[in-house]
C-alpha positions in Angstrom: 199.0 2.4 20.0 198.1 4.9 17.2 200.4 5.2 14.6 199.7 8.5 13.7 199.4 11.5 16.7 196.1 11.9 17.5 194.7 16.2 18.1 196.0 17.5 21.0 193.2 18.5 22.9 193.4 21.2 26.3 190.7 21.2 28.9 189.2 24.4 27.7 188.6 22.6 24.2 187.1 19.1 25.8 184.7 21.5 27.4 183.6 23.9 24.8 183.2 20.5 23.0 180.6 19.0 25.0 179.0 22.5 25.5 178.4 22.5 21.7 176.8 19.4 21.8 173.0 19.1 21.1 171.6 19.0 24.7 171.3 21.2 27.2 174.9 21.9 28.9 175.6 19.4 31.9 172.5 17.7 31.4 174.5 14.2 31.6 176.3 15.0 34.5 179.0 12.9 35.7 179.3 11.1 32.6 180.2 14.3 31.1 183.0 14.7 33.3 184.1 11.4 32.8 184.3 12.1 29.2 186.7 15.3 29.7 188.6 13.1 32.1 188.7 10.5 29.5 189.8 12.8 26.8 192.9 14.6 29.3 194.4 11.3 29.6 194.8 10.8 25.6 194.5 14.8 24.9 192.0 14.2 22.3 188.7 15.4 21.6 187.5 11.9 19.9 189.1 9.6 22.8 188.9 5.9 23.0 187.8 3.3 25.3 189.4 -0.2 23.0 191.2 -2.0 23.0 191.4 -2.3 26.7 193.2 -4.5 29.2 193.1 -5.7 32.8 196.4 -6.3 34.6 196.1 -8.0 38.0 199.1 -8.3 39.9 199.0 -11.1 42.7 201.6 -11.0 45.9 201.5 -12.3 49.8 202.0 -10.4 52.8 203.9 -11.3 55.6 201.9 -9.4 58.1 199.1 -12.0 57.9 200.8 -13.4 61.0 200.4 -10.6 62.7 196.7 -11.4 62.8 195.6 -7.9 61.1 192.6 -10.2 59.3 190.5 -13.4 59.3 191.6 -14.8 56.4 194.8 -17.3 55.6 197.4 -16.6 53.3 196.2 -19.7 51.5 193.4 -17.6 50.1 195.9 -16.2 47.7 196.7 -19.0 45.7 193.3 -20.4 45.7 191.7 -16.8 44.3 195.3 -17.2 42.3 194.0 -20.4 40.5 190.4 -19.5 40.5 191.3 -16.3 38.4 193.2 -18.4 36.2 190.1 -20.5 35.2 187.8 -18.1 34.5 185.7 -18.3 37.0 186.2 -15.3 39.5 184.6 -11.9 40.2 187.1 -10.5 37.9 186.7 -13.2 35.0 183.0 -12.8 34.4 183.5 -8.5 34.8 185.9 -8.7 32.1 184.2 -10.6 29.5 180.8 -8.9 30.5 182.8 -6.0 29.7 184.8 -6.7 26.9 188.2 -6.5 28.5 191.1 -8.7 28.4 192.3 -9.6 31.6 196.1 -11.1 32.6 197.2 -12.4 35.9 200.8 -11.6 37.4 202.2 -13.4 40.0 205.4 -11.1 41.5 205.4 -12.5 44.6 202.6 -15.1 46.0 203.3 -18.3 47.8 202.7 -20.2 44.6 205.6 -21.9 43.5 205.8 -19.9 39.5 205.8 -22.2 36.6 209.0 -21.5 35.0 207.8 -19.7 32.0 206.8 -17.0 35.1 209.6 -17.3 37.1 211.0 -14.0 35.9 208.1 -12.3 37.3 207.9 -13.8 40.7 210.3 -12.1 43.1 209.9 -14.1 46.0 207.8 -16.2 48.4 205.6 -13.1 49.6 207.1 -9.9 51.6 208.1 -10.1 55.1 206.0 -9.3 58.5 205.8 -5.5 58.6 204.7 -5.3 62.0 208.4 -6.4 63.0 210.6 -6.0 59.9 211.0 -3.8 56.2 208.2 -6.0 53.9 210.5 -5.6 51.5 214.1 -4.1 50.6 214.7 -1.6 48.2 215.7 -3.7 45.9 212.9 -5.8 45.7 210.7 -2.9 45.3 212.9 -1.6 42.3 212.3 -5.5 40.6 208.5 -4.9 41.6 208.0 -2.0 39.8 210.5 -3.0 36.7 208.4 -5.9 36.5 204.9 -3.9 36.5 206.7 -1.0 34.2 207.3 -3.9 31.2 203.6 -5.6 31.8 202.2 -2.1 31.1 204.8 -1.0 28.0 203.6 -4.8 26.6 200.2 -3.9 27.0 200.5 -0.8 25.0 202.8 -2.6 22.3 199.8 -5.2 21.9 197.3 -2.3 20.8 195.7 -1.7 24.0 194.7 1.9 24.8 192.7 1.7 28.1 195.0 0.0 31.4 193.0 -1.3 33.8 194.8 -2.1 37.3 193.9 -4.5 40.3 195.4 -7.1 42.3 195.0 -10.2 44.8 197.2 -10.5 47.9 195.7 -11.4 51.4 196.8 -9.0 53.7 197.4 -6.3 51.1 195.1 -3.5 52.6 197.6 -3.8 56.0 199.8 -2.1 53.5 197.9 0.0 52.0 196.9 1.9 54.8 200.7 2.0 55.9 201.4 4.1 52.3 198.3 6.0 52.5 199.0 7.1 56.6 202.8 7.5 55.1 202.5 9.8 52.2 199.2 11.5 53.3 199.7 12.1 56.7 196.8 11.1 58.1 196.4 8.9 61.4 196.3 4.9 61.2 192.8 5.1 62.5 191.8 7.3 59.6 193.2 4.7 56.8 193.0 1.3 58.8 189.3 -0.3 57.3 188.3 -3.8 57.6 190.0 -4.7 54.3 188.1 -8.4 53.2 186.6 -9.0 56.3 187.4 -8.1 60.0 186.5 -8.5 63.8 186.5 -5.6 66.4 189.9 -7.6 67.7 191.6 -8.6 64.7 190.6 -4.6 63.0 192.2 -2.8 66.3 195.8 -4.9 66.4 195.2 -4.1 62.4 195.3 -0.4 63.4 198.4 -0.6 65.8 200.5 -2.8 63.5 200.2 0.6 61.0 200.4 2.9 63.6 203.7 1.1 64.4 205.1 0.1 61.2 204.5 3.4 59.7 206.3 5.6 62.6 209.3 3.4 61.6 209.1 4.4 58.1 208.2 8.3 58.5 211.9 7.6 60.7 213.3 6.4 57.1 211.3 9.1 55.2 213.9 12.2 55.3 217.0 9.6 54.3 215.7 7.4 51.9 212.1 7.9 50.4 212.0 4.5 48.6 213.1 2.3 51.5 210.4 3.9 53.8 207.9 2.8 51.1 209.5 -0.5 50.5 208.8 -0.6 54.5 205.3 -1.0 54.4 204.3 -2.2 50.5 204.1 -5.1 48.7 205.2 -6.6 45.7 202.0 -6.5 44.1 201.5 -3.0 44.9 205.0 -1.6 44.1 204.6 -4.1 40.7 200.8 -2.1 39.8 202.8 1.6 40.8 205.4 0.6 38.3 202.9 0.2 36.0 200.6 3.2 36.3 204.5 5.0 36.2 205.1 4.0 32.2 201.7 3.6 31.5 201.7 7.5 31.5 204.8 8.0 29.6 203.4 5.7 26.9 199.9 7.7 26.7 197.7 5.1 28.4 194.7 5.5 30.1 195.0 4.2 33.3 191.6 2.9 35.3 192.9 2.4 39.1 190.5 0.0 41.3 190.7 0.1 44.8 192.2 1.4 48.1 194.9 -0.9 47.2 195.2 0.4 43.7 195.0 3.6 45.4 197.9 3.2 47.5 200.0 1.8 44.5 199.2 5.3 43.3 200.2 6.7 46.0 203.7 5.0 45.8 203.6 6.0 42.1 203.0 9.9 42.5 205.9 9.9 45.4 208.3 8.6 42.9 206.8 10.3 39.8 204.4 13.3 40.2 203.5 13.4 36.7 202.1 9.7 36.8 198.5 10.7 37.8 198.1 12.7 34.2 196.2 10.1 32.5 195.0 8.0 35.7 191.2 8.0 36.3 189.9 6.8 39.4 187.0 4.2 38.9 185.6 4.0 42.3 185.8 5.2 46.0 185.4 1.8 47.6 184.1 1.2 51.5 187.8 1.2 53.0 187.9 4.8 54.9 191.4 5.2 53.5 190.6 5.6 49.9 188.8 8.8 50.3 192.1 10.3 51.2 194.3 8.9 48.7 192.2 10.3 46.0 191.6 13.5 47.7 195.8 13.6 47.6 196.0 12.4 44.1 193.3 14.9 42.8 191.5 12.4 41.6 187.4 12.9 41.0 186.0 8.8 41.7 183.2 8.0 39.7 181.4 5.0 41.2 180.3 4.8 44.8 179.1 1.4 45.2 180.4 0.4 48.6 183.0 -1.5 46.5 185.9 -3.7 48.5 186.7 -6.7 46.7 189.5 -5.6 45.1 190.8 -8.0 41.9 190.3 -4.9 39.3 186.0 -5.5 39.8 185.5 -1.5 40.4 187.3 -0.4 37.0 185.9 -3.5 35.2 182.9 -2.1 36.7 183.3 1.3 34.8 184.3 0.3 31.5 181.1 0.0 29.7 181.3 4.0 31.2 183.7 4.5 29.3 182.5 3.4 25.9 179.4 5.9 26.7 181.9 8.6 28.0 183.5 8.1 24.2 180.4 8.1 22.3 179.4 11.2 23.7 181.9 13.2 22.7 182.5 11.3 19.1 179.0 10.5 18.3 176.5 13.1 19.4 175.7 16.0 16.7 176.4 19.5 17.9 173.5 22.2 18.5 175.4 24.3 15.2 174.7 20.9 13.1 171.0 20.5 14.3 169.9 24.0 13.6 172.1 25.0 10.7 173.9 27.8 12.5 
């Protein structure tokens, strides 16, 4: 980080700022409100897009024996390894985009090498669709664990957060939190997730309906144990993250629905963790829509995006740099003409 404070900027400055630039007013469109967005979240008229890092936290899911998807749990730890040599989606996003990228494990089926150990909670969460998927405890260790990945990030230099994650089955639970903390139906956030036939998607949409009447039950009691209900280590892990990535002035670029429901989680527990998140990308899952609409959050991409593994706020980082260089590099109209 910075050693010295950077110029507090307010949102009335970062737009009189681009109004004073030399073009006509709005002419670059979203990218101009990406810019302001970019500089809210460091409250600085000249922001920064570098150095910039890509967590990705990996977990299982218990409910894949429910049969809520077509794909095997094993699919974890092979995207697990595959991430680890270089050679997935997210690999070739970051280094086309300059980005550093890390890989967490809290809580796969991989056994952790035991250098990692101390990350890894445990063997993947339980079955949601007939137990918690996780205690409150475990969630608390999740998001510890996700809170110190994102305060080393920022002790390492880096300035821009990305957040993404791997975990088969994880989009079961993230239309649990989004149903759960927006209030909307299970049919509303139940998608297809990775891939999904007409049976396997409708007992998808009764295990949420299910599992998150049994947490809205919790909900009035204890808050964190109805979310602990229906999440997953990876997701609690990434909400952690966004949390004290906020305290510690990082810009935070969420991916996905999943991502999105980590926020979610993170907003319930902390409402002031949105104030430097920027959303990269409404993906294809139905849910998503809503959790931004919650969060207040303006998505800038809208690719038909559902891979998860960070690839949507990989995707916007060369934005980013623009977003920057617009509002640290362009003359202003007073400059050009001399008045």
């Amino acid at each position: 980080m910075c050693e010295t404070p950077l110029p507090i900027a307010t949102a009335e400055a970062i737009r009189k700022r681009l109004e004073s630039l030399a073009k006509p007013v709005g002419s670059l469109g979203r990218l101009e409100r990406l810019a302001a967005r970019l500089a809210e979240t460091q409250a600085t008229l000249t922001p920064v897009s570098r150095p910039r890092h890509m967590l990705l936290f990996a977990g299982d899911h218990g409910v894949v024996e429910a049969g809520v998807g077509i794909w095997p749990s094993e699919v974890t730890a092979a995207m697990i390894a595959l991430i680890g040599s270089g050679r997935a989606s997210s690999s070739a996003l970051a280094r086309a985009s300059g980005t550093t990228l890390g890989l967490i494990d809290v809580g796969s089926r991989v056994q952790p090498a035991p250098e990692h150990a101390a990350e890894h909670i445990g063997q993947g969460t339980r079955n949601l669709a007939h137990e918690p998927a996780m205690t409150p405890a475990e969630f608390h260790a999740a998001w510890d664990i996700g809170a110190a990945s994102a305060r080393r990030a920022a002790v390492s230099g880096c300035r821009v957060l990305g957040l993404g994650e791997m975990g088969i089955g994880n989009t079961t639970s993230a239309a649990c939190l989004t149903a759960l903390v927006t209030g909307c139906s299970a049919e509303q956030a139940t998608g297809p997730g990775a891939g999904a036939t007409a049976a396997t998607l409708d007992r998808k949409r009764r295990v949420v309906a299910d599992a998150v009447a049994r947490a809205r039950a919790l909900w009035p009691l204890d808050p964190v144990a109805a979310l602990a209900s229906v999440s997953g280590f990876e997701i609690a892990a990434m909400a952690g993250a966004i949390a004290r990535a906020r305290q510690l002035g990082l810009t935070v670029i969420l991916d996905g629905y999943v991502t999105g429901a980590a926020a979610l989680t993170a907003f319930v527990i902390d409402p002031y963790s949105m104030g430097t998140a920027i959303a990269a990308h409404r993906s294809a899952e139905p849910g998503h829509a809503l959790a931004l609409a919650h969060l207040g959050l303006e998505p800038y991409l809208e690719w038909d995006l559902r891979l998860g593994e960070g690839t949507g706020a990989l995707l916007l980082m060369p934005l980013l740099d623009a977003a920057a260089a617009l509002l640290t590099e362009v003359a202003t109209l007073a400059e050009v003409t001399g008045q």
